[in-house]
C-alpha positions, 0 to 999 in steps of 0.5 A: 907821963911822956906824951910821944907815943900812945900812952898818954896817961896813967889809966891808959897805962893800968889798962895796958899792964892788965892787958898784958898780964891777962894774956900771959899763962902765968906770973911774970916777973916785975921788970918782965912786965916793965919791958913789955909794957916799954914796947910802946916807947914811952912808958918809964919806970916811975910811972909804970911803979905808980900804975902797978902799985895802983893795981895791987892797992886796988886787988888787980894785980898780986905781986910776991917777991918781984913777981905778978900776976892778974887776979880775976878783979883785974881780968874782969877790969880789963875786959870791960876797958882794953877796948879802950887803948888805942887799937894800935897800942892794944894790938901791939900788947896782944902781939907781945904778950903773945910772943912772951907766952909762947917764951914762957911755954917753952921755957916750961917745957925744957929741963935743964938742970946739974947736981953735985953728989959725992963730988960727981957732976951730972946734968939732967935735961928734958923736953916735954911736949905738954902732954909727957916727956919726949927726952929725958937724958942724964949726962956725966960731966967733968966738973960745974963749969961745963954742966953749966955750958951744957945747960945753956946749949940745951936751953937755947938748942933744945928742940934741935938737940932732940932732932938731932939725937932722933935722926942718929937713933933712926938713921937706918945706914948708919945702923946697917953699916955697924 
């Protein structure tokens, strides 16, 4: 391993992996994990595939069809040691953890999704709060190529969407002057 930054070792990196994956709500993607775990600079993939090969083999970490997740062996394993990275290397785990938690609950809490029936595009798209549903909107499309646009523009502006919506639904001139 790459001695450059502060991971200088293959325990080093095992308690880093389960740093990581002790802070997110749930199962990440394997070269999601890989990604962040690089934040350091110097973690390849040879040596990040040996470390978290060693944490399945060992019943740390589960991996299923490229996706991981801690077992409580691995939580309770990376309470005792994360105190044993260096703070920097621990803090900068926690803050990209952190920022990928926070990825991964909004990706949970939009909807947006097409079907075909019978020839007729429709695309289906939501915003959830994490208590209940705050849009829910079925929209008729010409045809796939442009659910799939809408798709992506509500996935990447979802909340502004629903802003925008809420401001012509509650605009009081508007509705005065029609």
């Amino acid at each position: 391993m790459d001695e450059r930054g502060f991971v200088f070792g293959p325990l080093d990196l095992k308690i880093l992996i389960l740093t990581i994956l002790r802070r997110l709500p749930e199962e990440i993607e394997t070269d999601r994990l890989l990604r962040l775990c690089q934040e350091d600079g110097v973690v390849n993939y040879f040596d990040f595939s040996v470390g978290l090969d060693e944490l399945r083999e060992t019943g740390q970490v589960e991996i299923e069809d490229d996706w991981c997740r801690i077992t409580e062996r691995g939580i309770r394993n990376a309470d005792t040691l994360e105190n044993s990275l260096p703070y920097s290397v621990r803090r900068l785990a926690e803050k990209t953890a952190e920022k990928e938690a926070a990825a991964i609950a909004r990706g949970n809490s939009i909807v947006a999704r097409h079907r075909v029936s019978d020839g007729v595009c429709t695309v289906e798209l939501g915003l959830n709060d994490g208590v209940s549903d705050i849009l829910r909107l079925s929209v008729l499309c010409a045809d796939e190529k442009q659910a799939k646009k809408i798709e992506k523009k509500f996935r990447r502006h979802a909340e502004e969407t629903w802003q925008k919506i809420m401001e012509i639904l509650s605009d009081e001139e508007r509705a005065e002057h029609q």
